[in-house]
KEPAVEX-809968 format. One record per residue: residue in one letter; x, y, z of N, C-alpha, C in turn. Coordinates in steps of 0.001 Angstrom, whole numbers, plus 500000, padded with zeros to 6 digits. Layout:
# KEPAVEX-809968
AXYZXYZXYZ
...
# end
This chain:
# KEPAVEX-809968
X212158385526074169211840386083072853213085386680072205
X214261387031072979215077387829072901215900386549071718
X216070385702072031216544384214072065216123384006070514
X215030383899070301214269383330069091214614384695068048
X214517385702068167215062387138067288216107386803067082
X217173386465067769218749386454067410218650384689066273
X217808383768066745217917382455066176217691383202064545
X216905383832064324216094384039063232216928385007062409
X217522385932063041218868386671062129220233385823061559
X220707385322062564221402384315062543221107383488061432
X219931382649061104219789381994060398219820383283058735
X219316384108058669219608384691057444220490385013057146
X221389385040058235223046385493057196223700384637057548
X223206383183057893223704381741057259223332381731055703
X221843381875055648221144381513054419222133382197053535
X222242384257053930223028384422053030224433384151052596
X225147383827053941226301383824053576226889382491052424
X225759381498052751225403379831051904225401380772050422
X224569381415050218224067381298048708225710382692047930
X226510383300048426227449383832048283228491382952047946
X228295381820049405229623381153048861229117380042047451
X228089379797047687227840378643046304228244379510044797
X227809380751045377228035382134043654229255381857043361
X230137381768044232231749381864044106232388380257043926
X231898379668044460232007377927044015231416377576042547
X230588377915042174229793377863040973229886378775040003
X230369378614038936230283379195037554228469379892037266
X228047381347037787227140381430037255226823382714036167
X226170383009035775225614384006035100225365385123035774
X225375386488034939225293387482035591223481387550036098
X222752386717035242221136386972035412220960386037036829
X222104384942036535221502383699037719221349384249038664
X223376384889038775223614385368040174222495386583040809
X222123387657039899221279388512040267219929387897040916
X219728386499040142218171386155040845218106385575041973
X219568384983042497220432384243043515219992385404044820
X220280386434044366219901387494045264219009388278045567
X218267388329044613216948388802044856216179387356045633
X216468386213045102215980385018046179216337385182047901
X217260385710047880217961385888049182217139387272049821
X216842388349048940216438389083049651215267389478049921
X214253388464049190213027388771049547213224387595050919
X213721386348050733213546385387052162214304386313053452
X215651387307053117215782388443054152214463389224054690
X213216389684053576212704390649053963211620390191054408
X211369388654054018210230387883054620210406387375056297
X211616387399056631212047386883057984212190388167058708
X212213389319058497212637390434059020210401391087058856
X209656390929058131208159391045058324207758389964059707
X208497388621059302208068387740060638208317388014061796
X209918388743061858210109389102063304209421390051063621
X208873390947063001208581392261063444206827391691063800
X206943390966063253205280390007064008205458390123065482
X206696388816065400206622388557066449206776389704067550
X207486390410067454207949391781068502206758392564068683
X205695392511067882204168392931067962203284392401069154
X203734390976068673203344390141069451203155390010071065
X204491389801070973205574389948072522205420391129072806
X205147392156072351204510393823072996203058393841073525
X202044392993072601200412392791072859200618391928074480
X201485390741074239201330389700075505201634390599076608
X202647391552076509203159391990077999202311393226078527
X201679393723077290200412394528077756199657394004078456
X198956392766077946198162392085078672198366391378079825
X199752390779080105200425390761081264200436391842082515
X200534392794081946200618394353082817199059394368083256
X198228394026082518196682394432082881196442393515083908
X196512392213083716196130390916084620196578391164085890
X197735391500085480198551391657087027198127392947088040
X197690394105087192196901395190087683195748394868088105
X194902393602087260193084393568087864193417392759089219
X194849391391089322194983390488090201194891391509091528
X196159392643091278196170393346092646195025393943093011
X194187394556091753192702395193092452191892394514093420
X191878393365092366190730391949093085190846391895094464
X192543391245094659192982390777096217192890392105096694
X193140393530096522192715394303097561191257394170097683
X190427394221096995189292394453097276188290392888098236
X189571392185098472189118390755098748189811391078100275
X191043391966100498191511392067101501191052393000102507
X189906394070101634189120394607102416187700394222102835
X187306393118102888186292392540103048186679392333104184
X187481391821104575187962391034105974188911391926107017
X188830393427106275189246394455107283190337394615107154
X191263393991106196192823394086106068193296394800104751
X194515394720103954194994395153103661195941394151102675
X196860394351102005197866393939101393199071393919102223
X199415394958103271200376394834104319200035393929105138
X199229394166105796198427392926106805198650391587106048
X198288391522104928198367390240104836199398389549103947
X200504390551103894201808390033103814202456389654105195
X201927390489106209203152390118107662202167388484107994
X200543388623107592199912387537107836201028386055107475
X201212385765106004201402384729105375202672384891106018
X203663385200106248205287385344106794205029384636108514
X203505384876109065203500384301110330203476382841109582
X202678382744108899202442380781108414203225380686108173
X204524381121107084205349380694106461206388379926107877
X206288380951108765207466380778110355206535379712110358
X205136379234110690204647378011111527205050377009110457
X204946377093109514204948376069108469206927375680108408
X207529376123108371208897375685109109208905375330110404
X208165375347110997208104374904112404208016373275112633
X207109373682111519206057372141112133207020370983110985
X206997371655109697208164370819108881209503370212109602
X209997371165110673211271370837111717211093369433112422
X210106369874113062209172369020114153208398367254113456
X208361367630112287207502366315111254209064366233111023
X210081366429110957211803365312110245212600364625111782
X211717365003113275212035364528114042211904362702113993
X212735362436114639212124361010115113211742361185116077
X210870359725116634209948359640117925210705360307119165
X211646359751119369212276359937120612212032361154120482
X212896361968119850213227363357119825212129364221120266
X211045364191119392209626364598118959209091364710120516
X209146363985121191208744363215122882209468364414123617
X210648364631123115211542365755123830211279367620123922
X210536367459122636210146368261122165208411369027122151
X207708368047122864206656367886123047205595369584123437
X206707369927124211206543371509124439206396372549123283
X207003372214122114207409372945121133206098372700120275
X205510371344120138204249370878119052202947371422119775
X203021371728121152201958372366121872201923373833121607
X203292374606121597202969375754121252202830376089119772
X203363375238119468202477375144117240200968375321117671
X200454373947118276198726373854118065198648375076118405
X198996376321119203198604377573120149198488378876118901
X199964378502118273200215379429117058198977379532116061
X198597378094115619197780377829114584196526377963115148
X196635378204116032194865378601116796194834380152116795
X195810380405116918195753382065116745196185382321115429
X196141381740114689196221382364112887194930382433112035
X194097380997113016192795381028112838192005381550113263
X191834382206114264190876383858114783191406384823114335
X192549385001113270192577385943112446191237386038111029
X190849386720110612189551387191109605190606386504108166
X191681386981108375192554387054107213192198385025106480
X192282384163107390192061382766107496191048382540106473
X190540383555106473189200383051104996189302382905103759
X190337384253103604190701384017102497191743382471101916
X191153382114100319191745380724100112192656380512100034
X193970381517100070195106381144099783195594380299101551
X195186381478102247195296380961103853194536379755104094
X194140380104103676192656378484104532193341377517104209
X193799377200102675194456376209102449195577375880102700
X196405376729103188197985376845103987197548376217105180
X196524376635106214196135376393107962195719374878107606
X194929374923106487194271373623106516195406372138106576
X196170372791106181197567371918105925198399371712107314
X198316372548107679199574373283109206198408372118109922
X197263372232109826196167371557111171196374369840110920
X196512369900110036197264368332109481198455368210109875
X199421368458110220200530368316110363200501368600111808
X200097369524112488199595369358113794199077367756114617
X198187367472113692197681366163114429198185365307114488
X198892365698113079200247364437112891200975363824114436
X201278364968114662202465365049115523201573364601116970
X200965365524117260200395365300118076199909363363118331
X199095363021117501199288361166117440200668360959118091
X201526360723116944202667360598116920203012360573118524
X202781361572119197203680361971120701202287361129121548
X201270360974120904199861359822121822200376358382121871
X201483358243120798201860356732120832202796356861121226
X203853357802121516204945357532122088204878357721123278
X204189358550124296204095359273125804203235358402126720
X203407357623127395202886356948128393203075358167129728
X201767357853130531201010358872131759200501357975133087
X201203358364133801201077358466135691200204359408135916
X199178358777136786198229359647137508198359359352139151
X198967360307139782199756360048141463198134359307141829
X198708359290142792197735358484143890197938359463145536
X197710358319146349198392359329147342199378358515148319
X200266359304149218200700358404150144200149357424150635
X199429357765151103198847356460152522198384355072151902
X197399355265150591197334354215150163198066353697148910
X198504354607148241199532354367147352200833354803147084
X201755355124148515202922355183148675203656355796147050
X202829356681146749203235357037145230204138358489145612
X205634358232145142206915358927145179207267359027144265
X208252359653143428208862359656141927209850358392142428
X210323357926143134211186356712143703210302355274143223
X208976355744143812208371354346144381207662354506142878
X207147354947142150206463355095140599207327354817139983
X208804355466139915209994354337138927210103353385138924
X209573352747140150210017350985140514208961350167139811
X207872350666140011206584349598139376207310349166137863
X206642347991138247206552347110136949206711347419135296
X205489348648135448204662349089134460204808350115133780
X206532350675134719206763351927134758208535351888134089
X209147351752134854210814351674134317210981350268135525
X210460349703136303211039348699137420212030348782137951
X212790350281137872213878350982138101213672352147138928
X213606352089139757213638352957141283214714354370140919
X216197353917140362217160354839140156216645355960138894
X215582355447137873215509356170137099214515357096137287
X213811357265138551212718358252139125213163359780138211
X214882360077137663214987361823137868214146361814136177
X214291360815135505213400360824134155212145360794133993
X211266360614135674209730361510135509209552363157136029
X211062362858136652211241364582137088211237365593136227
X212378365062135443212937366335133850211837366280132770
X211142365030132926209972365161132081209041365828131924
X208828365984133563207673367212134124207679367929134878
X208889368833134453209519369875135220208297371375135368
X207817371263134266206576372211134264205520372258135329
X205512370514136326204452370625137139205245369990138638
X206205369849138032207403368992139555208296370196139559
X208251371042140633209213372120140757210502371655141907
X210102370191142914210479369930143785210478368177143845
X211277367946143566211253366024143332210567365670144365
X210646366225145477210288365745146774208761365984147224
X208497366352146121206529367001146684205954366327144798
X205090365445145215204072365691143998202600365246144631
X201723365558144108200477365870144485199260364681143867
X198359363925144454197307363418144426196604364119143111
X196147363345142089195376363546140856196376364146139948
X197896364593139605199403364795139026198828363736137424
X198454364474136544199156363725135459200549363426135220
X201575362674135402202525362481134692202837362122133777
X203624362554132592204269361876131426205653361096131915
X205612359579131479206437358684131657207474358779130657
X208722359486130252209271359765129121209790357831129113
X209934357790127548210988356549127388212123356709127697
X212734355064127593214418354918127982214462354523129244
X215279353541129125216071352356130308217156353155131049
X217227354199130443218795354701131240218712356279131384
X219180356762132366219142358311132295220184359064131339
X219499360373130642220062360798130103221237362016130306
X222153362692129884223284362871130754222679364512131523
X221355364801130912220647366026131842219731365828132670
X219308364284132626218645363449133634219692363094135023
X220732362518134345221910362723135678223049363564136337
X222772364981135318223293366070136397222257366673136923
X220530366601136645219480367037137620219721366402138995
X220055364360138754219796364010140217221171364183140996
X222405364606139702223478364559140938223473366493141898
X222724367016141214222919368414141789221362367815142808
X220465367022142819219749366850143626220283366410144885
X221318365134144601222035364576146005222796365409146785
X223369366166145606224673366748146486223958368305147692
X222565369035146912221664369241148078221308368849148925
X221001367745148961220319366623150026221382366907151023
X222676366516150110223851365801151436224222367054151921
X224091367855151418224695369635152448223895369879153419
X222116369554152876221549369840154068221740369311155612
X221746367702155000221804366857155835223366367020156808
X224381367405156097225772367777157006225505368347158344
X226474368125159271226345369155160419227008370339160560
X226232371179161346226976372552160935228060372551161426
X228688373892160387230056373791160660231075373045159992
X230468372251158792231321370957158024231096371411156848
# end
């Protein structure tokens, strides 16, 4: 508004400074020139009634601005005490979504591989967003429609890591000679015996010991033909245990 006041002065002492210089370019009369100016100064005093409109104006709007914004905060408190909270509460509330909602945005610019790597991280999202939703605060629509979004983007991912994650279910020795050795080798699996330490690092959460896994073991089969370079300092700090034990004492 500030903008449009200055356009509007501006323009009158163009107007006037125009009809001054034409007085002085032009041969006129003492009556012309006088009416030259009284033309000028009623369109001065007519633009100077308009602004003062407008500044009326622009005073009524920001009143009414001030009110809206006063009933908005009443409302939402009185919407925030329905559900036992507050305006504080449910500022630290939306700052938790805002953190999940960068989370999961991080996690959705992954590619597959990565995402697979990360798999730990999209599990503790679903955990987050399950606990934003036994909050009361969740009812209200601004939230609902934020979670409702986050729970989408959740499943996303979640798919996403259903098509990428292939799963081993052990067996047992005796009849199924099932080892992280002898499960790398199958067919169906890597047909690669050497790449056993990539069901290890995969499922380090339930393999604490390469050398022990257990009858009914979900495993996740991570992808990739080749170990990765924390896949092969797991198995070289695995060998080089092996081979100390195995030394004789004294060596």
């Amino acid at each position: 508004m500030k903008i449009r006041t200055s356009v509007i002065m501006l323009a009158a002492l163009l107007v006037v400074s125009f009809g001054l210089a034409v007085a002085q370019d032009v041969e006129m009369t003492k009556e012309q020139w006088q009416e030259e100016v009284n033309t000028f100064t009623r369109q001065r005093d007519s633009l100077s009634a308009y602004l003062k409109s407008l500044e009326g104006t622009v005073a009524s709007l920001k009143a009414q601005s001030m009110q809206l914004d006063n009933d908005i905060t009443k409302c939402m408190d009185e919407l925030y005490g329905l559900v036992g909270a507050d305006a504080a509460k449910a500022a630290e509330y939306r700052a938790q979504i805002e953190a999940a909602e960068r989370q999961a945005d991080e996690l959705m610019r992954l590619s597959d591989a990565d995402l697979v790597a990360r798999e730990a991280d999209v599990t503790a999202l679903e955990n987050t967003v399950k606990s934003l939703w036994g909050n009361k605060l969740s009812l209200i629509p601004e939230f609902w429609d934020r979670l409702t979004e986050l729970n989408q983007k959740v499943q996303s991912l979640k798919t996403t890591l259903a098509n990428q994650i292939k799963t081993y279910t052990v067996g047992t020795w005796a009849r199924d000679r099932d080892c992280l050795w002898n499960i790398a080798k199958k067919k169906d699996i890597y047909d690669n015996a050497w790449l056993w330490p990539k069901i290890w690092q995969g499922n380090r959460d339930q393999i604490k010991d390469p050398d022990v896994i257990h009858q009914g073991q979900k495993l996740m089969i991570p992808k990739g033909n080749e170990l990765t370079s924390d896949e092969k300092s797991a198995a070289n700090k695995y060998y080089r245990k092996k081979a100390e034990a195995m030394a004789p004492a004294g060596q």
